[in-house]
N, C-alpha and C positions, 0 to 999 in steps of 0.2 A: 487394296482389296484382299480380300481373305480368298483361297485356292483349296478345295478337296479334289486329292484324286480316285480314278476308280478303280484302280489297282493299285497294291501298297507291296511292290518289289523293286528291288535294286535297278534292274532297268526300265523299267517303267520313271520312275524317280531322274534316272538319270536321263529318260529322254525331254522330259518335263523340265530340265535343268536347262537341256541344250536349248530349246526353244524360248526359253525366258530367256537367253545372254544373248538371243540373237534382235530382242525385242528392245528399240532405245526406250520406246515411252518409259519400262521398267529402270526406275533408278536403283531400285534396293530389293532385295530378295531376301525371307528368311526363311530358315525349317522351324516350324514352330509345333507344340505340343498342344493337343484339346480334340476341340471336332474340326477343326482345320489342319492342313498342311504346310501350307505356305502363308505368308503373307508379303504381300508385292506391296511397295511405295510407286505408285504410276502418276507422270506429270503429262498434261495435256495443255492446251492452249484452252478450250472451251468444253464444257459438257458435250456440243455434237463431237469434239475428238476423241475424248475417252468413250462413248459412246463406239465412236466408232471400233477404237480398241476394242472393247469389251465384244463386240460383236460377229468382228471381224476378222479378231487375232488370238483373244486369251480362250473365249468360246471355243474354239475351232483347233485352238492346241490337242493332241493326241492326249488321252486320258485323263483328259478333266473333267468331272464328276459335278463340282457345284463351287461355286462364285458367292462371295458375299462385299457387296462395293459401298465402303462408309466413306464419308467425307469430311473433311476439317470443317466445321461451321466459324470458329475464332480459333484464337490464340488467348491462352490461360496464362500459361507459364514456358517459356521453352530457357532451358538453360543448355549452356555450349562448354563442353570439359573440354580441356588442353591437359593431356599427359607431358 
């Protein structure tokens, strides 16, 4: 899911940080550039758990502005790099 927040400072940011490493659903977390801020990779067992996530955990995080939750419908392509 895509993460705006509603203030855009240093500690703000960095509270928004602590509360995603404290979150297992979140596997991945990035800063990303646009009309987002973040983008979260979140794994759940069923639609009612992210659900529940989204409602009851990233919702309810201090400073988050606006949520946008896509979903994988298939797999296209996924390729795996080894450095």
């Amino acid at each position: 899911c895509y993460v705006s927040l509603k203030e855009h400072n240093k500690s703000a940011g960095t509270k928004f940080i602590k509360n995603i490493l404290a979150m297992p659903e979140v596997i991945e977390c990035y800063s990303i550039s646009g009309e987002f801020d973040f983008m979260l990779k979140v794994v759940g067992a069923n639609m009612e758990s992210y659900y529940d996530f989204h409602v009851n955990k990233l919702s309810q995080a201090e400073n988050v502005g606006h949520i946008q939750s896509v979903f994988v419908m298939g797999t296209i392509k996924e390729t795996i790099v080894s450095v």
